[in-house]
Each structure stands twice: as structure tokens, then as C-alpha cells.
PDB file as gemmi writes it, atoms N, CA and C in Angstrom:
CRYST1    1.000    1.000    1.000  90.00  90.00  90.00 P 1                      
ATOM      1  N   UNK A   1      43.705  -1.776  50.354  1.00  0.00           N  
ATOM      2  CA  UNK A   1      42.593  -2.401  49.650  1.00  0.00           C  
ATOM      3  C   UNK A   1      41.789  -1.329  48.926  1.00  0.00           C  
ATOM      4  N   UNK A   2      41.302  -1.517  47.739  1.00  0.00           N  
ATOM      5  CA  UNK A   2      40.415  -1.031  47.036  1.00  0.00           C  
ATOM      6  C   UNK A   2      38.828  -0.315  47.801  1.00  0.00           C  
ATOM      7  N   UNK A   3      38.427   1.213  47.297  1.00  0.00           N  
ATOM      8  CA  UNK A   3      37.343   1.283  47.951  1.00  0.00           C  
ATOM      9  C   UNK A   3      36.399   0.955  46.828  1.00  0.00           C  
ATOM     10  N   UNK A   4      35.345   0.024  47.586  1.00  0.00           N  
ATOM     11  CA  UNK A   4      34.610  -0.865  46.500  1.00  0.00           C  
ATOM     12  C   UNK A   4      33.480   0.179  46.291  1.00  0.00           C  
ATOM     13  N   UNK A   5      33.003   1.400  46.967  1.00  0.00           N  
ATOM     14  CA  UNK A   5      32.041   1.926  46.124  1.00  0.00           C  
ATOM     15  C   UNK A   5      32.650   2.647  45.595  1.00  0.00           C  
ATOM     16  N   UNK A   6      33.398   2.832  44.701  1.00  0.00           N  
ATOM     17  CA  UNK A   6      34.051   3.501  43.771  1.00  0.00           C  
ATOM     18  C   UNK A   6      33.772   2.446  42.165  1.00  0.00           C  
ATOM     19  N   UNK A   7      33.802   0.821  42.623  1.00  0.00           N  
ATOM     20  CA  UNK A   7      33.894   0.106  41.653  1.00  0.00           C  
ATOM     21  C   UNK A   7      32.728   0.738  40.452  1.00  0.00           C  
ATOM     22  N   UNK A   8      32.749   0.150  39.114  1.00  0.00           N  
ATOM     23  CA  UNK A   8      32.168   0.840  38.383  1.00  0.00           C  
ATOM     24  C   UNK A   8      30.260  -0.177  38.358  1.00  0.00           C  
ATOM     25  N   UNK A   9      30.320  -0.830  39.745  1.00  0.00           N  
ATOM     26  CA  UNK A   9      28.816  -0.943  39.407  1.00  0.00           C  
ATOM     27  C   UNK A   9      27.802  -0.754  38.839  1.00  0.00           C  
ATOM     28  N   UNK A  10      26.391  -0.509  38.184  1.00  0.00           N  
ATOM     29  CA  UNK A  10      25.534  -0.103  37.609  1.00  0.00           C  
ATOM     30  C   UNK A  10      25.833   1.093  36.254  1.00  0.00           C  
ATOM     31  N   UNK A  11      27.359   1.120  36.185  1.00  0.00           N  
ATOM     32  CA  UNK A  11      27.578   2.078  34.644  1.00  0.00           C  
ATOM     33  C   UNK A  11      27.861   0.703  33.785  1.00  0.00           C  
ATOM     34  N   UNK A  12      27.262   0.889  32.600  1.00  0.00           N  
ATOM     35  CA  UNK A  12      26.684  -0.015  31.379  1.00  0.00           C  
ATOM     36  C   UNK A  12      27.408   0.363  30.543  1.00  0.00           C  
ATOM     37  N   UNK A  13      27.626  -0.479  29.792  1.00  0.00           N  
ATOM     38  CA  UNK A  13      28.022  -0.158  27.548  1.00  0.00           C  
ATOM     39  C   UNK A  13      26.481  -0.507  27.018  1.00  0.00           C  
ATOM     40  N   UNK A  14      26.335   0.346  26.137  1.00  0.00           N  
ATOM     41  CA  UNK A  14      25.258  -0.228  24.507  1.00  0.00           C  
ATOM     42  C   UNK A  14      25.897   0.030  23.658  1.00  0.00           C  
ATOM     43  N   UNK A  15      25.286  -1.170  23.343  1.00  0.00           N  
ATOM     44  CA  UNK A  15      25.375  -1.108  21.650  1.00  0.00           C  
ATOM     45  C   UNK A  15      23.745  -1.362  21.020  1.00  0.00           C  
ATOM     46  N   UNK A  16      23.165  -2.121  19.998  1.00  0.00           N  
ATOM     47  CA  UNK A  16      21.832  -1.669  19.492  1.00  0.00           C  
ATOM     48  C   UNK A  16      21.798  -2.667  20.413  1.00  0.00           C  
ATOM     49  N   UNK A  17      21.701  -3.894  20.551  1.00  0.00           N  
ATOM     50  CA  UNK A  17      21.362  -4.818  20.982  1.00  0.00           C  
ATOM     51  C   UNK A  17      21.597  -5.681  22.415  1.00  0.00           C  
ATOM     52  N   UNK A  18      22.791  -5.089  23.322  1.00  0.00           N  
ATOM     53  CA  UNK A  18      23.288  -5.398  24.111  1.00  0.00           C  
ATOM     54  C   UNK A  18      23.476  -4.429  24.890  1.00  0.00           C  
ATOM     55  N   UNK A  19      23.322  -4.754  26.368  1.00  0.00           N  
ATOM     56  CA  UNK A  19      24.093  -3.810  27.130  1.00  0.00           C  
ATOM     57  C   UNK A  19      24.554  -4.792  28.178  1.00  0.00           C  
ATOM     58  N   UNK A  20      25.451  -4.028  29.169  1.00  0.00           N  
ATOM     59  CA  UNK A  20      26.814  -5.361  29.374  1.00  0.00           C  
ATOM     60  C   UNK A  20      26.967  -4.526  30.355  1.00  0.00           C  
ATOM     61  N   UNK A  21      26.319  -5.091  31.780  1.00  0.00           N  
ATOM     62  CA  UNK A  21      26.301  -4.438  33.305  1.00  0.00           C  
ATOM     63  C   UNK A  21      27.127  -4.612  33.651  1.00  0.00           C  
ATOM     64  N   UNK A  22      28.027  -3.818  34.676  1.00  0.00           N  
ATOM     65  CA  UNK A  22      28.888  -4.254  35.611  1.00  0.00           C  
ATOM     66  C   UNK A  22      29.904  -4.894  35.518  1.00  0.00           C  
ATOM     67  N   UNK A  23      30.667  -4.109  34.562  1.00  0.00           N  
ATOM     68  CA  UNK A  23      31.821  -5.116  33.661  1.00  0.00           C  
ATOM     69  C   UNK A  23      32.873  -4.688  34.806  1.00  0.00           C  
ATOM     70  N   UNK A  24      34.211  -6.118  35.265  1.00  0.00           N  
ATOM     71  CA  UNK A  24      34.784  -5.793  36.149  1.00  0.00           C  
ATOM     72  C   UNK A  24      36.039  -6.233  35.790  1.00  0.00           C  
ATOM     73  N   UNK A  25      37.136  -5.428  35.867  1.00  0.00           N  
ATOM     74  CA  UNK A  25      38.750  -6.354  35.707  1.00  0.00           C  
ATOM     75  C   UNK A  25      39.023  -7.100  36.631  1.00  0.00           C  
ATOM     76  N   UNK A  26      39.733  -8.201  36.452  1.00  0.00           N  
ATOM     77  CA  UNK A  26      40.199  -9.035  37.260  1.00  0.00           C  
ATOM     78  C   UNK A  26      40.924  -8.244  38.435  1.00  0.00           C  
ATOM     79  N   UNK A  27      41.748  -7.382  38.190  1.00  0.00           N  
ATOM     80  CA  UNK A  27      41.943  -7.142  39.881  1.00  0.00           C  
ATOM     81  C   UNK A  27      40.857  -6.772  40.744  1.00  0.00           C  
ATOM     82  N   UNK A  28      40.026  -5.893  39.991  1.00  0.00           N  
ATOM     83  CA  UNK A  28      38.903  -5.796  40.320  1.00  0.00           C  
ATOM     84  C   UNK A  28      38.040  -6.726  41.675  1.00  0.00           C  
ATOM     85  N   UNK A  29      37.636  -8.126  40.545  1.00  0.00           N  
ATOM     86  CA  UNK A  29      37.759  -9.190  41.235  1.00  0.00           C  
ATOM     87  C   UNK A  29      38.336  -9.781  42.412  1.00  0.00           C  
ATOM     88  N   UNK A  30      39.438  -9.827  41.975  1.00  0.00           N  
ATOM     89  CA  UNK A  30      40.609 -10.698  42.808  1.00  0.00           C  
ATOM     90  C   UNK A  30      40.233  -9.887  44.374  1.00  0.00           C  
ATOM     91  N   UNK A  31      40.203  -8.374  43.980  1.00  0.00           N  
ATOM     92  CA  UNK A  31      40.229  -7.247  45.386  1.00  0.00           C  
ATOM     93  C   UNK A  31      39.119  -7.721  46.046  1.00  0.00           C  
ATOM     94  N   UNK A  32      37.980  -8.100  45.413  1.00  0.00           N  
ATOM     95  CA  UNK A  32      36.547  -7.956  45.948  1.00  0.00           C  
ATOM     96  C   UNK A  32      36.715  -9.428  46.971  1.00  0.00           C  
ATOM     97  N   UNK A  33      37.486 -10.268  46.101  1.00  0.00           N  
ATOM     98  CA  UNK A  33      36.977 -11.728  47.139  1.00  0.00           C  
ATOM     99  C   UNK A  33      38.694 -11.975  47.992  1.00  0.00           C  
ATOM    100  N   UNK A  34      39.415 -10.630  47.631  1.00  0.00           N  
ATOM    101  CA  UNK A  34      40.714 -10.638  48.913  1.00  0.00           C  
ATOM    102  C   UNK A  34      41.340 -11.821  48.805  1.00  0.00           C  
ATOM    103  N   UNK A  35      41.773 -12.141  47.413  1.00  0.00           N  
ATOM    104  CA  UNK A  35      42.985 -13.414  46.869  1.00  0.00           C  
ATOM    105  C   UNK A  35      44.050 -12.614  45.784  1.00  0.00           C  
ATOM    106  N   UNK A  36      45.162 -12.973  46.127  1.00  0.00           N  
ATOM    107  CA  UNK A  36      45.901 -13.033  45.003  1.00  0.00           C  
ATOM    108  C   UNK A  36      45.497 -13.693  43.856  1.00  0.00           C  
ATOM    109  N   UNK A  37      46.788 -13.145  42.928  1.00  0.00           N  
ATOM    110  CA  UNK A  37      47.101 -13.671  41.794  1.00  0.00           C  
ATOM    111  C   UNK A  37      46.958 -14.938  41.620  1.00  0.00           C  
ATOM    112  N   UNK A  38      47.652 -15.658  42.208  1.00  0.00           N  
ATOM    113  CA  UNK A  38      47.734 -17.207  42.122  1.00  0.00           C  
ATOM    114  C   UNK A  38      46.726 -17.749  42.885  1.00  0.00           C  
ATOM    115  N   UNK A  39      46.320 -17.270  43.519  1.00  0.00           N  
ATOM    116  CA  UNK A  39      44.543 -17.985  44.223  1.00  0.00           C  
ATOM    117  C   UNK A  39      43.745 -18.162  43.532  1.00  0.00           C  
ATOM    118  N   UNK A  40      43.516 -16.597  42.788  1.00  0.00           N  
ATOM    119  CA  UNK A  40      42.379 -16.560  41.896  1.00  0.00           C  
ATOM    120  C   UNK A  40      42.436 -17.228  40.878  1.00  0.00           C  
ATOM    121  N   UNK A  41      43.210 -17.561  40.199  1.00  0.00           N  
ATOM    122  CA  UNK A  41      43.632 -17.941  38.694  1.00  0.00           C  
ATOM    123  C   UNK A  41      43.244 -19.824  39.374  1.00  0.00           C  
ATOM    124  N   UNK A  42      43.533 -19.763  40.395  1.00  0.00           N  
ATOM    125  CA  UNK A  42      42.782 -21.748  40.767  1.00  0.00           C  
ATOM    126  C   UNK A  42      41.825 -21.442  40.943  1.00  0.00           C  
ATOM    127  N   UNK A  43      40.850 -20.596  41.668  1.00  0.00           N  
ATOM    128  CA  UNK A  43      40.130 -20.579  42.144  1.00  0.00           C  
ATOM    129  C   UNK A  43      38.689 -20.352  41.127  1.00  0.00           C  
ATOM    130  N   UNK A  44      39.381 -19.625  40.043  1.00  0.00           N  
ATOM    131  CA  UNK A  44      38.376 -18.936  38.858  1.00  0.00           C  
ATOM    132  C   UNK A  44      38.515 -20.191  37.861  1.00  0.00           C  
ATOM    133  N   UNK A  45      39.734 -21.361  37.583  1.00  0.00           N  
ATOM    134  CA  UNK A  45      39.692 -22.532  37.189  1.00  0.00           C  
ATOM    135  C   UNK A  45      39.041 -23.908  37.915  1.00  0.00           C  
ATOM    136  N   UNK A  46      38.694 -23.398  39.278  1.00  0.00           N  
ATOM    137  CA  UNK A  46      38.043 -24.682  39.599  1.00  0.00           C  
ATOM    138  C   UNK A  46      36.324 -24.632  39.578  1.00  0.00           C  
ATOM    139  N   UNK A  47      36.334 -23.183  39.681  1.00  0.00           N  
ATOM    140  CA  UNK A  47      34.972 -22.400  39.954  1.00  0.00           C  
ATOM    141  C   UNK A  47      34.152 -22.174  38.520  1.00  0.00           C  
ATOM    142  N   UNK A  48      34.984 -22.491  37.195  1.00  0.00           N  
ATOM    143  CA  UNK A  48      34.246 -22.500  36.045  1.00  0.00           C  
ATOM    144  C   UNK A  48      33.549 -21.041  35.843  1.00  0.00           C  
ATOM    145  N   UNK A  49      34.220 -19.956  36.638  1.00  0.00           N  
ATOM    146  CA  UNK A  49      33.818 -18.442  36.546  1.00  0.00           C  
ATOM    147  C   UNK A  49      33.951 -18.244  35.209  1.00  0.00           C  
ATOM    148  N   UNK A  50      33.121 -18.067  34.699  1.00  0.00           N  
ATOM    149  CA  UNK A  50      32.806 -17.552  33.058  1.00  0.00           C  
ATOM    150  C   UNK A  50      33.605 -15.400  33.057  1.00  0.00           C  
ATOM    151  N   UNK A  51      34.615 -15.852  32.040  1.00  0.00           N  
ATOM    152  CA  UNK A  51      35.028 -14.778  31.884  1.00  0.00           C  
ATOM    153  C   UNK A  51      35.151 -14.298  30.009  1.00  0.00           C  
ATOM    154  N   UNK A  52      35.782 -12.857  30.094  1.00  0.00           N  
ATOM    155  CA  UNK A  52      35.342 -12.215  28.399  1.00  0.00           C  
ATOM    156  C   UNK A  52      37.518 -12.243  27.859  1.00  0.00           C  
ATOM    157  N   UNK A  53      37.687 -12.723  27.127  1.00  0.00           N  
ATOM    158  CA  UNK A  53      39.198 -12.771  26.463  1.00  0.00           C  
ATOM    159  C   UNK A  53      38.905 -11.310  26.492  1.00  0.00           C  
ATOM    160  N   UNK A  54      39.858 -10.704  26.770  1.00  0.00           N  
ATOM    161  CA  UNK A  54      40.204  -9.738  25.881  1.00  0.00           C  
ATOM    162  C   UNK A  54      41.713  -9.468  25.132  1.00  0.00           C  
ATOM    163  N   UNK A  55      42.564 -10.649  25.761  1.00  0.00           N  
ATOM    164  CA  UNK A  55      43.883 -10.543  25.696  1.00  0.00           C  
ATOM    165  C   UNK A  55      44.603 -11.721  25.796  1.00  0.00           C  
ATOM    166  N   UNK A  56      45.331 -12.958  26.062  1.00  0.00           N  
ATOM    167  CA  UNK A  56      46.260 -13.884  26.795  1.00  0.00           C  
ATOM    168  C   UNK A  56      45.660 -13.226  28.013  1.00  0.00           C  
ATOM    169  N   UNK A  57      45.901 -11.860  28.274  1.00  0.00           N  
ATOM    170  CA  UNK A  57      46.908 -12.081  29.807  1.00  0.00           C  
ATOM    171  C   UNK A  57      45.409 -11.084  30.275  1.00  0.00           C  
ATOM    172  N   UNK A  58      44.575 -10.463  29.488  1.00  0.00           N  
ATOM    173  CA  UNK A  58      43.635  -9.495  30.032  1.00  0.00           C  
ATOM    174  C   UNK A  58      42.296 -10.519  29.800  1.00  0.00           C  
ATOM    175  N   UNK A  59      41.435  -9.775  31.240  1.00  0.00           N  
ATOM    176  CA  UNK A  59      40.392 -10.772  31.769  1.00  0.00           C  
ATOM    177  C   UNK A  59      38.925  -9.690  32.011  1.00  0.00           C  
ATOM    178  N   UNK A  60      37.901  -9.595  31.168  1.00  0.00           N  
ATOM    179  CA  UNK A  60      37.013  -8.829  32.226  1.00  0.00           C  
ATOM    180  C   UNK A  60      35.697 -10.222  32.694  1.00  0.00           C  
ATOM    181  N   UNK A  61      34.863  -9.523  33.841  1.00  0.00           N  
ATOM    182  CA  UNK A  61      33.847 -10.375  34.291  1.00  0.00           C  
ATOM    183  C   UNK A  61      33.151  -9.456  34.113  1.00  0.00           C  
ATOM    184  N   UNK A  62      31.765  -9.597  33.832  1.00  0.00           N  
ATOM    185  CA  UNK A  62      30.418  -9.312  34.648  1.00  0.00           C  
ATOM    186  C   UNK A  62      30.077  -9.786  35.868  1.00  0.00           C  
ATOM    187  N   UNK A  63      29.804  -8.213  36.638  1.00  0.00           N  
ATOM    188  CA  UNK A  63      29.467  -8.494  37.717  1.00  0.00           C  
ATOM    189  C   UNK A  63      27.919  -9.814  38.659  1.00  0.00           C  
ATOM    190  N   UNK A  64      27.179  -9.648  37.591  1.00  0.00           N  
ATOM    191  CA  UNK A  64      26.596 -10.761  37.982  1.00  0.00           C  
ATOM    192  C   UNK A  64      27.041 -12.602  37.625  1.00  0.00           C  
ATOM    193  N   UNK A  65      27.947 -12.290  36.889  1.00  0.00           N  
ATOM    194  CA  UNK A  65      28.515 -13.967  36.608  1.00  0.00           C  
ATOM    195  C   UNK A  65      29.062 -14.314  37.922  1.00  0.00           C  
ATOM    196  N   UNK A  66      29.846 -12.982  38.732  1.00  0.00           N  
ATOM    197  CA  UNK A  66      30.225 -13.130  40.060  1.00  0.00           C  
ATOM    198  C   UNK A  66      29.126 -12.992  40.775  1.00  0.00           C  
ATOM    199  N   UNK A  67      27.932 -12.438  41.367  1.00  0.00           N  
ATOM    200  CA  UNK A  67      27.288 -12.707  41.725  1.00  0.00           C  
ATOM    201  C   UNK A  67      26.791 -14.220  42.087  1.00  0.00           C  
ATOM    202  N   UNK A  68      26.334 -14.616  40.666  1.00  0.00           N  
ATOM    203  CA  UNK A  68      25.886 -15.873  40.600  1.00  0.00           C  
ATOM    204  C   UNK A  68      26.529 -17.111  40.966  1.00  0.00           C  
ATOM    205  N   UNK A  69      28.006 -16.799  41.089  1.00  0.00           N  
ATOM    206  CA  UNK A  69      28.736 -18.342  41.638  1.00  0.00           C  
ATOM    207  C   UNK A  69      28.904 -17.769  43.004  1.00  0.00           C  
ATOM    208  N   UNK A  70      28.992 -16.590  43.336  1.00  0.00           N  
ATOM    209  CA  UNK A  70      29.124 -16.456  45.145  1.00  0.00           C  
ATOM    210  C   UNK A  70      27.725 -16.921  45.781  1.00  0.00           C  
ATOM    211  N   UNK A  71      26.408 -16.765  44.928  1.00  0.00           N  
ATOM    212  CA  UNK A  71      25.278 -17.279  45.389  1.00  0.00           C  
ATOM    213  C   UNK A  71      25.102 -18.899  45.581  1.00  0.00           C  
ATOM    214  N   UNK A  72      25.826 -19.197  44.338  1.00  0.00           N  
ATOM    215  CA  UNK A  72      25.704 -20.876  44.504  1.00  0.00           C  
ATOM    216  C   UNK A  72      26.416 -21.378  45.416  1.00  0.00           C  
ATOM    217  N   UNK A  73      27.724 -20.681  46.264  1.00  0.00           N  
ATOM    218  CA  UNK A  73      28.426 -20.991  47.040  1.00  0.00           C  
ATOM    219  C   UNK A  73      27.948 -20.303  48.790  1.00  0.00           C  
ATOM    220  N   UNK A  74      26.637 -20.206  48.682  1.00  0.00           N  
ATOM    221  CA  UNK A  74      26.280 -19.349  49.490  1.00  0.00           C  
ATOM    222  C   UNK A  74      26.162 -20.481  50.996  1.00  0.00           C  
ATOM    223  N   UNK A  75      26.466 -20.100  52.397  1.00  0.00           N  
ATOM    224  CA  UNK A  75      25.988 -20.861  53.308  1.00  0.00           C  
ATOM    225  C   UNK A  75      25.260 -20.350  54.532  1.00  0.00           C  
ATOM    226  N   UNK A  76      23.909 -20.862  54.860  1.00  0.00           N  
ATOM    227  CA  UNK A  76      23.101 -20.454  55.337  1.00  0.00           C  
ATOM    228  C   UNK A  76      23.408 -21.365  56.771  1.00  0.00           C  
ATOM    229  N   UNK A  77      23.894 -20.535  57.892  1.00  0.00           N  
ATOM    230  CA  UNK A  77      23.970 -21.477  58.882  1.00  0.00           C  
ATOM    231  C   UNK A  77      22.336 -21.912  59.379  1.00  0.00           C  
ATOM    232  N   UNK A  78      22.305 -23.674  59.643  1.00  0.00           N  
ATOM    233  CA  UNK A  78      20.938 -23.638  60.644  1.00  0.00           C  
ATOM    234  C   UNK A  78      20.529 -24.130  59.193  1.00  0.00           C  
ATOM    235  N   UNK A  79      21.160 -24.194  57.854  1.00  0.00           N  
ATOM    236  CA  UNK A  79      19.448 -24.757  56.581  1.00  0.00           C  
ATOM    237  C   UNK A  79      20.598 -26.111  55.990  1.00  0.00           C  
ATOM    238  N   UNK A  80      20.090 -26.468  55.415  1.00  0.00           N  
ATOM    239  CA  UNK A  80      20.538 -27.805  55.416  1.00  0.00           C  
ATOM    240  C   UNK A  80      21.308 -27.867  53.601  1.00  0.00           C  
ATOM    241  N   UNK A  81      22.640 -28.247  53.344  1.00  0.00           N  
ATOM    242  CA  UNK A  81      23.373 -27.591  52.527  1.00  0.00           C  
ATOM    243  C   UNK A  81      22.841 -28.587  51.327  1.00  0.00           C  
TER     244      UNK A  81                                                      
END                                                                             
């Protein structure tokens, strides 16, 4: 398995107007939530995970788009879902 503080967390792109945190490749991904290929690819289609084309076959995320659907999927034992 991947060592995740190595991932490229908190290093940024600019440009004038944009900067674009925590950009992550799909294996990237896939490593962080410990699914294959074929998991993820249902899992990122049922989950409506907003991702960037860069290719057919190439995928990047921002790390907070992942953030934000692991939060919405979050479960708090003991609070009421």
C-alpha cells in the first residue's frame, strides 16, 4: 500500500486566477479508500464523485471533492442518521 504522507497534499498549481489544491490521480484515490479498479469505477459512478478529464482513460480529483463525499457519507455512532 501506498505511504499516504508522501501524497501530494497541500502542494497547489496557479495560474492568475485559480489555484487547484490537492490534485490527486485516481490510483491515488482508489489507494486512499483501499478498492480496486472495478470498485472504484462503480463506486465513483454511483457516488457522483466529480472528477477533471484529462484523457478517456486519465482521471484527476481534488482532494476536497473527496473530502466532501466521505463527509456526506460520514457515520456518527449514537446520532441519528
Amino acid at each position: 500500500m501506498k505511504d499516504f504522507q508522501n501524497l501530494p497534499f497541500g502542494r497547489h498549481f496557479e495560474t492568475k486566477a485559480v489555484k487547484i489544491h490537492d490534485v490527486l490521480t485516481e490510483p491515488d484515490v482508489r489507494d486512499l479508500l483501499g478498492m480496486k479498479e472495478e470498485e472504484f469505477e462503480a463506486f465513483r459512478k454511483e457516488t457522483g464523485l466529480p472528477f477533471i478529464r484529462i484523457s478517456e482513460e486519465k482521471r484527476l480529483y481534488f482532494g476536497q471533492d473527496v473530502v466532501e463525499l466521505l463527509s456526506k457519507r460520514r457515520v456518527v455512532p449514537g446520532r441519528a442518521v
